[in-house]
BALUMTI-319803 format. One record per residue (C-alpha): residue in one letter; x negated, y negated, z negated; chain. Coordinates in nm, 4 decimals, padded with zeros to 6 digits. Example, Ala and Ser with C-alpha at 12.3 -4.5 7.8 and 13.67 -1.06 7.14 Angstrom:
2
<r aa="A" X="-01.2300" Y="00.4500" Z="-00.7800" ch="A"/>
<r aa="S" X="-01.3670" Y="00.1060" Z="-00.7140" ch="A"/>
//
This chain:
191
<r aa="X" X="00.0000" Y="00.0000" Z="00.0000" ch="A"/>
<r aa="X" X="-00.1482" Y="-00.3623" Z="00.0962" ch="A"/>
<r aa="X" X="-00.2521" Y="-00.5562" Z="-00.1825" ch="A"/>
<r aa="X" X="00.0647" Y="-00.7624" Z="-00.3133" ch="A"/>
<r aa="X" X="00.3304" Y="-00.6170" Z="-00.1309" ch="A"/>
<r aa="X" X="00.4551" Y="-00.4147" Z="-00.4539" ch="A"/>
<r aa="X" X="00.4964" Y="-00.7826" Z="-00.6746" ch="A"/>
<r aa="X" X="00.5065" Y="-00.9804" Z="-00.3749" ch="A"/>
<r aa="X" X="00.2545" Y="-01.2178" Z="-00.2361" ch="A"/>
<r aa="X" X="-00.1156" Y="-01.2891" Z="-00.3792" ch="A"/>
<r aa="X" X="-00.1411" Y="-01.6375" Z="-00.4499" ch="A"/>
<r aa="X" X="-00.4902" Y="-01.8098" Z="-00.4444" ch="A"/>
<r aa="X" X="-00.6171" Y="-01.9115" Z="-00.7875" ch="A"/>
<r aa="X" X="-00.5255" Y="-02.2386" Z="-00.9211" ch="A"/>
<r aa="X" X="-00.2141" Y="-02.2593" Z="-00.7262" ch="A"/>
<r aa="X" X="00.0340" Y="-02.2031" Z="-00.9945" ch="A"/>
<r aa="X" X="00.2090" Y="-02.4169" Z="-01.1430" ch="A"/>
<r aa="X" X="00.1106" Y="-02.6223" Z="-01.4412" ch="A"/>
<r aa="X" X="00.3917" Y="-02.5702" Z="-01.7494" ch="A"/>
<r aa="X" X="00.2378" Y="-02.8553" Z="-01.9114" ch="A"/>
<r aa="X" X="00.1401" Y="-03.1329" Z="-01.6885" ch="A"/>
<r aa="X" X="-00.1101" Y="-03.3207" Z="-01.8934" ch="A"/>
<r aa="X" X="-00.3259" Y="-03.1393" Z="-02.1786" ch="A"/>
<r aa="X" X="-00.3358" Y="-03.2336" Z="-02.5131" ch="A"/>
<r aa="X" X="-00.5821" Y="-03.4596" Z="-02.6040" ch="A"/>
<r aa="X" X="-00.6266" Y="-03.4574" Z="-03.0171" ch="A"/>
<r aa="X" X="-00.7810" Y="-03.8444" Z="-02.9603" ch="A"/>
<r aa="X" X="-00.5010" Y="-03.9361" Z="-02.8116" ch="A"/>
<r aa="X" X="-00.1701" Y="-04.0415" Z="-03.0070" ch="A"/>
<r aa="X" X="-00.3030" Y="-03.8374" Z="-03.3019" ch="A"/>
<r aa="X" X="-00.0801" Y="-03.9024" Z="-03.6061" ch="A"/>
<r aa="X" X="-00.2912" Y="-03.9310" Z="-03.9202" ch="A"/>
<r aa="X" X="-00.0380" Y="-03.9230" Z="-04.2379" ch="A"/>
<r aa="X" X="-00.0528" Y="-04.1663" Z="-04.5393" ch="A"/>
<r aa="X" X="00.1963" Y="-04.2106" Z="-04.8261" ch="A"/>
<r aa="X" X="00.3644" Y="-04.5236" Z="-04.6268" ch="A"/>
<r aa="X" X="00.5175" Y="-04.3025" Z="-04.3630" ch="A"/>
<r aa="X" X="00.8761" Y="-04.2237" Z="-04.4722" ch="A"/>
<r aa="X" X="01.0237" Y="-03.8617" Z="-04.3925" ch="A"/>
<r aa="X" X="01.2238" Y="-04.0059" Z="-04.0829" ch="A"/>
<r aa="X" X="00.9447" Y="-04.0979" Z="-03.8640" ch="A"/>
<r aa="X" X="00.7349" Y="-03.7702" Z="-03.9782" ch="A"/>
<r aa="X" X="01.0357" Y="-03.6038" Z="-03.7742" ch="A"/>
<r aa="X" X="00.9581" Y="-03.7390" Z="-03.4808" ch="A"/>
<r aa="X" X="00.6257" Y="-03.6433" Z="-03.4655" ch="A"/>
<r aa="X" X="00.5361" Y="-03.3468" Z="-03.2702" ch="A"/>
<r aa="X" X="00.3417" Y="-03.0744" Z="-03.4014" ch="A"/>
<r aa="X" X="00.1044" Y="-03.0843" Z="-03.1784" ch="A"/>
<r aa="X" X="-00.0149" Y="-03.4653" Z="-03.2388" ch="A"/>
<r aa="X" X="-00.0500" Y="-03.3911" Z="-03.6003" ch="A"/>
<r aa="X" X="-00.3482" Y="-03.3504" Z="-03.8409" ch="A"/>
<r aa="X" X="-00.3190" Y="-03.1261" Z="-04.1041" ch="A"/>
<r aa="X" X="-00.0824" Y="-03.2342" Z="-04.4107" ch="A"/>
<r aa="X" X="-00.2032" Y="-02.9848" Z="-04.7401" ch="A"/>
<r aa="X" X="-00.4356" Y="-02.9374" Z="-04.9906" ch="A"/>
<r aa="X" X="-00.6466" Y="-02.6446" Z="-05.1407" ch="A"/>
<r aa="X" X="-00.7912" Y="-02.6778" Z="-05.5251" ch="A"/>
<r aa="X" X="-00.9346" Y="-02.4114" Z="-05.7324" ch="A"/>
<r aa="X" X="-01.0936" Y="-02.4521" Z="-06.0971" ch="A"/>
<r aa="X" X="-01.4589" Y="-02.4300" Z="-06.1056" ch="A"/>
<r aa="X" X="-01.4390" Y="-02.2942" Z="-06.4972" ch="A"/>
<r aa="X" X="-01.2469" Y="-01.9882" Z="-06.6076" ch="A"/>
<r aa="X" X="-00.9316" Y="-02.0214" Z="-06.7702" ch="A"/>
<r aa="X" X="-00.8174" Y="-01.7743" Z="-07.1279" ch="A"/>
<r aa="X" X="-00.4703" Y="-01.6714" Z="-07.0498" ch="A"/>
<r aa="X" X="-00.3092" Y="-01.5613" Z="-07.3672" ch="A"/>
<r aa="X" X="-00.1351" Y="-01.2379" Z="-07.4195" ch="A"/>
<r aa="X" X="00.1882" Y="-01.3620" Z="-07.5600" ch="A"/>
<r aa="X" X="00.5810" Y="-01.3816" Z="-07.3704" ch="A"/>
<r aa="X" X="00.4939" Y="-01.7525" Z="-07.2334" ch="A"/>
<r aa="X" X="00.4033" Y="-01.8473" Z="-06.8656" ch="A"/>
<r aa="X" X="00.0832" Y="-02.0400" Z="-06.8586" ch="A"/>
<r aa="X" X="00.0437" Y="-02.2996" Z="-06.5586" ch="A"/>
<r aa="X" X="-00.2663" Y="-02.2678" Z="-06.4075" ch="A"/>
<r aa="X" X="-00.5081" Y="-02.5813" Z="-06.4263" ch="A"/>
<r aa="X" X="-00.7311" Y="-02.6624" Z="-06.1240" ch="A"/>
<r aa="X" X="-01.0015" Y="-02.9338" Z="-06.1179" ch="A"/>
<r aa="X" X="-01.1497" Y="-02.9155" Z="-05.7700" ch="A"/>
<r aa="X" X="-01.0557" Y="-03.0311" Z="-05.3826" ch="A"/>
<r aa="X" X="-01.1507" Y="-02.8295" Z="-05.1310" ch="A"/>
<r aa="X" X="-00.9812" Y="-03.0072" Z="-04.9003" ch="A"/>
<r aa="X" X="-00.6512" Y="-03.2663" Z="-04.9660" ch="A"/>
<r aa="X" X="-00.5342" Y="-03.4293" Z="-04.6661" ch="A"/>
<r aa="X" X="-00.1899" Y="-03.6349" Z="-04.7815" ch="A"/>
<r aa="X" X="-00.2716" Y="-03.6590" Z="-05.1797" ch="A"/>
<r aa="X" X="-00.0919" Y="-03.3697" Z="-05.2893" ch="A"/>
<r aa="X" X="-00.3055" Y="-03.3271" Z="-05.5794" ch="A"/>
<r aa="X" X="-00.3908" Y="-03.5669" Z="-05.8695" ch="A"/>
<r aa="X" X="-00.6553" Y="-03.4797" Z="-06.1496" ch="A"/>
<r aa="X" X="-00.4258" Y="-03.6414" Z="-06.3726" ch="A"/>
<r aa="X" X="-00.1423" Y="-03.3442" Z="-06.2979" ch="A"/>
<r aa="X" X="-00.4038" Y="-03.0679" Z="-06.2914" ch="A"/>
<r aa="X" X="-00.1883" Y="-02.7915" Z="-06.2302" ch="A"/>
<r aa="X" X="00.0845" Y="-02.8981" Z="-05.9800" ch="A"/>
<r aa="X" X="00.0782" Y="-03.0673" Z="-05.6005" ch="A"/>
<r aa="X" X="00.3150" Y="-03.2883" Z="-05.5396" ch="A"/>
<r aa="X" X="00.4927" Y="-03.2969" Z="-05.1871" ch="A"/>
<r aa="X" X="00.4436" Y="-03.6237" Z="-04.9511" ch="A"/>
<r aa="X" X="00.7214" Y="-03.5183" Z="-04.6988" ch="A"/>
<r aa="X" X="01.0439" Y="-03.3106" Z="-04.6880" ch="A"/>
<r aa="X" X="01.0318" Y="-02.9959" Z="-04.4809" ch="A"/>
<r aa="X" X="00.8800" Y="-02.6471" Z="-04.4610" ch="A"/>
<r aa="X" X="00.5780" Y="-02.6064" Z="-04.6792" ch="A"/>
<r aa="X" X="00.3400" Y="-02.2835" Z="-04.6695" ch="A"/>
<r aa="X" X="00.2332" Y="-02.2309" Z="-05.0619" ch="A"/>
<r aa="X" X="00.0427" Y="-02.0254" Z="-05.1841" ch="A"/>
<r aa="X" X="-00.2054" Y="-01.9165" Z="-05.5065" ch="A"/>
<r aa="X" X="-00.4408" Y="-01.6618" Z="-05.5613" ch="A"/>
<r aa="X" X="-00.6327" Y="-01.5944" Z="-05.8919" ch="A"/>
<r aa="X" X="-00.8849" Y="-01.3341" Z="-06.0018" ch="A"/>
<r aa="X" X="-00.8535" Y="-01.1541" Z="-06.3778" ch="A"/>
<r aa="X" X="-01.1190" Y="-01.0196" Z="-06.5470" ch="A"/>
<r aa="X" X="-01.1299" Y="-00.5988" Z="-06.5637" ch="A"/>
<r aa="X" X="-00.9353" Y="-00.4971" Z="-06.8731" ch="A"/>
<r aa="X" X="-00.7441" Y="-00.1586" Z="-06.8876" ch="A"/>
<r aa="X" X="-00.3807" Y="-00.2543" Z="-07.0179" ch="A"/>
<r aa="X" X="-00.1162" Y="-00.4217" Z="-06.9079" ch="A"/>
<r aa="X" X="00.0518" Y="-00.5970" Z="-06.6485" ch="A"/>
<r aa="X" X="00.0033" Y="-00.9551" Z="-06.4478" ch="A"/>
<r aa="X" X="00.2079" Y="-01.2044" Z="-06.3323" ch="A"/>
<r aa="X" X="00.2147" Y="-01.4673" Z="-06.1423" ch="A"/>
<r aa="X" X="00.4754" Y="-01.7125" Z="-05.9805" ch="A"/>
<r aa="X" X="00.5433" Y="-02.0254" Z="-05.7908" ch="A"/>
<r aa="X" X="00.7913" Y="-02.3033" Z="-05.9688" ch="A"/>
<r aa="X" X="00.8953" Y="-02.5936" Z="-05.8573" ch="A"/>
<r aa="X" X="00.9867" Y="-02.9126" Z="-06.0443" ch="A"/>
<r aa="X" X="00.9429" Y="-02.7409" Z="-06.3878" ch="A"/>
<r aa="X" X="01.2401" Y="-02.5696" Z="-06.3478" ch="A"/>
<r aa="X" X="01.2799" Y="-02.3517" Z="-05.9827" ch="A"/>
<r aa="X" X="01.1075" Y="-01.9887" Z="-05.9915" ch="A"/>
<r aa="X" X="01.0554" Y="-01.9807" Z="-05.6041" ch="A"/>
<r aa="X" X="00.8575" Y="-01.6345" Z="-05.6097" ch="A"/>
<r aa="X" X="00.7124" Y="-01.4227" Z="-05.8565" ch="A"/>
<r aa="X" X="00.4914" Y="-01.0876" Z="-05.8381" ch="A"/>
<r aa="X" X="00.3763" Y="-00.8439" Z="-06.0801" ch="A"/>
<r aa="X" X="00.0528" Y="-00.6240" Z="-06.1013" ch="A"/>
<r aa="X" X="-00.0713" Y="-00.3483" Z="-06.2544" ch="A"/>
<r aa="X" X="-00.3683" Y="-00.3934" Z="-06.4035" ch="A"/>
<r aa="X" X="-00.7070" Y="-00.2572" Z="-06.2531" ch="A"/>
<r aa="X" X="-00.8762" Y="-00.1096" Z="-06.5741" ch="A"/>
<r aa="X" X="-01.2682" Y="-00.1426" Z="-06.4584" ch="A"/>
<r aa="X" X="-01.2485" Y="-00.3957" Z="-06.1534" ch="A"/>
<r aa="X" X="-01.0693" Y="-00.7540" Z="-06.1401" ch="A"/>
<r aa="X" X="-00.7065" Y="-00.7569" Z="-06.0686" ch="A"/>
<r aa="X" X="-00.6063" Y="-00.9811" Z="-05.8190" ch="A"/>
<r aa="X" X="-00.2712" Y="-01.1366" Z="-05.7695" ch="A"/>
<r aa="X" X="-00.1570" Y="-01.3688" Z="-05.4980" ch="A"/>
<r aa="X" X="00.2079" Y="-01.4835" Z="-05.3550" ch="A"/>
<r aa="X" X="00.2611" Y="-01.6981" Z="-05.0756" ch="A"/>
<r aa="X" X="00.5378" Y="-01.7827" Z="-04.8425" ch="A"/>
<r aa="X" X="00.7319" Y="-02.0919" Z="-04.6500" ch="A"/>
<r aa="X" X="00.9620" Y="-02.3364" Z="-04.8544" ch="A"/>
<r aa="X" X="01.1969" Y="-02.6274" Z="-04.7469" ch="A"/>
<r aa="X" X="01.0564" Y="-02.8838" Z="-05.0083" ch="A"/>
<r aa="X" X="01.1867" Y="-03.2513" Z="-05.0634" ch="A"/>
<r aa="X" X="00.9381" Y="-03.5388" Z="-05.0813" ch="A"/>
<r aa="X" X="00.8581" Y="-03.5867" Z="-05.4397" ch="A"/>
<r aa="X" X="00.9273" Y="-03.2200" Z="-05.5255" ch="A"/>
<r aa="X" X="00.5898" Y="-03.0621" Z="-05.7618" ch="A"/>
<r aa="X" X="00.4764" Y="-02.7138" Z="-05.7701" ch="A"/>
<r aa="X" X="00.2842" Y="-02.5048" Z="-06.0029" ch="A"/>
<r aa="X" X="00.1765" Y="-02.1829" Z="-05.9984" ch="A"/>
<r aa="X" X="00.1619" Y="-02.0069" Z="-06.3270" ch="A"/>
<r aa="X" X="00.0776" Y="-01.6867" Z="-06.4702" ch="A"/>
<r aa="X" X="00.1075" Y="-01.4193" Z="-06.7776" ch="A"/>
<r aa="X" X="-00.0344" Y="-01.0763" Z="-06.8887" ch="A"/>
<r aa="X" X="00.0370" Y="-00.8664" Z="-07.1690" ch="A"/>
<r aa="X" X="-00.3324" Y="-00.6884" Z="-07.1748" ch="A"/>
<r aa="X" X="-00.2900" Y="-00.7404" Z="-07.5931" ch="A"/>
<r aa="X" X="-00.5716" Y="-00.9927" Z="-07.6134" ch="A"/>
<r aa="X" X="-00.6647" Y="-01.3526" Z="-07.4172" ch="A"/>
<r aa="X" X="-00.7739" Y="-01.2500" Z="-07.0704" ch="A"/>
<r aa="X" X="-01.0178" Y="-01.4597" Z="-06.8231" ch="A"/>
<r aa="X" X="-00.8753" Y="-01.6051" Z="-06.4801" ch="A"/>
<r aa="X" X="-01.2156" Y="-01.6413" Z="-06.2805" ch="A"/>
<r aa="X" X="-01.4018" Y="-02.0005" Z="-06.1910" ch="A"/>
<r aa="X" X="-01.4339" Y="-02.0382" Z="-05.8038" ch="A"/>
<r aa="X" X="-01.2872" Y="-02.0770" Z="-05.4910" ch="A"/>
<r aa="X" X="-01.3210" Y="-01.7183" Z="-05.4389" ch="A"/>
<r aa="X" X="-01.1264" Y="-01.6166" Z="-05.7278" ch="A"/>
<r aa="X" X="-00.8584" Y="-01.8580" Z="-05.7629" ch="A"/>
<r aa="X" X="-00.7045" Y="-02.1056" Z="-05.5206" ch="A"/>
<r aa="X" X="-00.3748" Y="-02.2979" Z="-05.4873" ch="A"/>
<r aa="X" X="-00.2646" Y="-02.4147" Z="-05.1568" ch="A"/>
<r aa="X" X="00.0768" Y="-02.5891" Z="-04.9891" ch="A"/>
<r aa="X" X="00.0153" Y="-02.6842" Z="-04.6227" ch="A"/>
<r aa="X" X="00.2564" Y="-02.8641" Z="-04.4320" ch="A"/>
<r aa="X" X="00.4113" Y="-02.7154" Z="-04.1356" ch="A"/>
<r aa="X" X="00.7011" Y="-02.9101" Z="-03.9766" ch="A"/>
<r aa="X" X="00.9841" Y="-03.1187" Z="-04.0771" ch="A"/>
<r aa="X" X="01.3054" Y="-02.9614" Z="-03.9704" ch="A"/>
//
């Protein structure tokens, strides 16, 4: 069979046609988000011609989690990154949300080995909203690691936390670092 003739003509490259006229330039148009942009105008922006809206902290010390019935918010004292001023040293353990839409969140924290027990940990928002909580069983002679994440329609002005409890029946070590405990809310669209 001649080349072609089964899906119908070959057509010399470069001649199809272009589904987006004009590339994207990032240079060009490139909306750069401050705290004086209200939520209406952030809708009309498209994805595309956006920089990145979110922040990532993580505590550089470890923190003693108590074993008692309480959740313990989780304190953070270092950027990696915070484009849009989510998070203030003066509300360690929350960032606070510049624009209403849908919001990727997330935490991840590190406890030290211990044998007994379980470990929880969960997203809140405003002080009041559990938005997602997991448990783990505990991994006796290696860390235990715990982590949630997922999308949320937040509000402008709305805070989350991310807090945490174990029952191990003593005070129990969250590890210092980036690689060991991070919280995280990144911004991905008004809707």
């Amino acid at each position: 069979m001649p080349r072609g003739e089964k899906f119908g003509p070959v057509r010399p490259f470069g001649s199809f046609p272009r589904l987006n006229p004009k590339p994207f330039d990032p240079r060009e148009s490139v909306f750069i988000p401050d705290l004086g942009v209200d939520d209406s105008k952030i809708r009309s922006v498209s994805p595309r011609k956006m920089r990145l809206i979110g922040a990532k902290v993580y505590d550089s010390a470890t923190q003693a989690i108590a074993d008692d019935a309480a959740y313990h918010a989780l304190v953070f004292d270092t950027e990696a990154f915070d484009q849009g001023d989510l998070f203030a040293s003066a509300f360690n353990t929350r960032l606070t949300i510049p624009y209403t839409g849908i919001w990727l969140v997330s935490v991840f924290i590190s406890y030290a080995p211990n044998g007994s027990g379980l470990r929880r940990l969960r997203l809140r928002k405003n002080a009041a909203t559990v938005l997602i909580e997991a448990i783990y069983d505990n991994l006796n002679t290696v860390n235990t690691t715990a982590s949630v994440a997922a999308p949320f329609l937040l509000t402008a002005g709305d805070y989350i936390e991310a807090e945490t409890r174990q029952n191990s029946t003593g005070n129990l070590n969250i590890l210092a670092g980036e690689d060991d405990n991070f919280f995280s809310a990144i911004f991905l669209g008004a809707i």
